[in-house]
Residue, then its C-alpha position, 0 to 999 in steps of 0.5 A: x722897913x721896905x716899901x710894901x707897894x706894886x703897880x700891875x699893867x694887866x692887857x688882854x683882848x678882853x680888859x686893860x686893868x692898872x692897880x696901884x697897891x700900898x699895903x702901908x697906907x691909910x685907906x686911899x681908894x681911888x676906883x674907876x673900874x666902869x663897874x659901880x658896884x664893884x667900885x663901892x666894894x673896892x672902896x670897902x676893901x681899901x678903907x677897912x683895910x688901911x691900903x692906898x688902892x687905886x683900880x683903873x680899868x676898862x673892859x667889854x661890858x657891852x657884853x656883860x660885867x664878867x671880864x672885868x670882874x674877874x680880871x680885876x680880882x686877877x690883878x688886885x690879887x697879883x698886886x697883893x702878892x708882889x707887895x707881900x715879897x717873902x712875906x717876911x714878918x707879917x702875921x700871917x692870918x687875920x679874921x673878921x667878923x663884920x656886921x652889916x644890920x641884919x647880916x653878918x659876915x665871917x672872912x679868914x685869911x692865910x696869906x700861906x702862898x697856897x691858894x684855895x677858896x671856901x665860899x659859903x655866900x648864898x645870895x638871895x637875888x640874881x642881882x644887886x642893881x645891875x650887878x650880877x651877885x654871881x660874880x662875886x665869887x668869880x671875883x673872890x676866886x681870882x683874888x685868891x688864887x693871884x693872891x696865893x691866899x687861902x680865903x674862907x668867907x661865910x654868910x653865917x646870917x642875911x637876907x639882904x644881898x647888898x647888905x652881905x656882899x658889902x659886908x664880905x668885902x669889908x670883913x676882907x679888907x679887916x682881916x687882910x689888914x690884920x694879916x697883912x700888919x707886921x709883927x716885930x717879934x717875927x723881926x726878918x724871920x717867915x712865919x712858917x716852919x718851912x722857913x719859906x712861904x714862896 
């Protein structure tokens, strides 16, 4: 099997991100993004979803989190894509439920090279720490459009905003991995009628 890997140099006036992916990995994370809590939820992401991830970053926080946040989902999507290739033999859709004591999150992903996001998280604070909780979907919105991933994440239950964006971040990483994993029935072949999905 091919090596399912990329590494992304991303430089902006704003933000200078590196982000090392291994689709085939164990759950390697290493994150230093100057941004804690997005650290913790990268690290979420990786683990659950047995990728080796390393996210370097440096931005204008300063000013606020905004920047690196979303360039982040920028380039960790753009790595997603570029390790995909053709995406050749992989299953195409993953779905995880993930529970987080009183929350419970629904992640679905087609890795379709379409990009759309449904987002259906109402967090019950502005903030988490000093994280604004209005960035996630800045984040997850970058995700899936670099990514050229069709994304529906749901809180179906919650009250602690913590407790569901971890939880969101987790149930990506599980439904990435099991769309993401390769099928040997498809052998070489693209899942799609197409026969395309670039």
């Amino acid at each position: 099997m091919n090596k399912r890997t990329a590494t992304i140099h991303r430089v902006t006036l704003e933000t200078e991100i590196q982000v090392t992916l291994n689709l085939d990995g164990t759950g390697d994370g290493r994150m230093e993004t100057g941004v804690g809590f997005l650290d913790h939820m990268l690290e979420q992401l990786s683990r659950h979803g047995l990728f080796d991830l390393s996210v370097l970053a440096r931005g204008d926080n300063r000013i606020d989190d905004h920047h690196t946040v979303e360039d982040i989902g920028i380039v960790v999507g753009q790595a997603f894509r570029q390790a995909l290739g053709e995406r050749r033999g992989i299953v195409r859709f993953g779905t995880a439920h993930v529970p987080l004591d009183e929350t419970l999150v629904r992640v679905v992903v087609d890795l379709s090279n379409r990009a759309h996001l449904h987002w259906d998280m109402k967090f019950p604070t502005e903030k988490v720490g000093s994280f604004d909780t209005e960035l996630f979907r800045e984040w997850y919105v970058a995700f899936a459009n670099n990514s050229a991933s069709t994304l529906h994440v749901s809180c179906l239950h919650g009250i602690n905003s913590h407790h569901m964006a971890e939880a969101s971040f987790k149930a990506l990483g599980r439904a990435l991995r099991q769309a993401c994993s390769i099928d040997g029935r498809l052998a070489d072949l693209i899942p799609s009628t197409k026969g395309t999905l670039s």
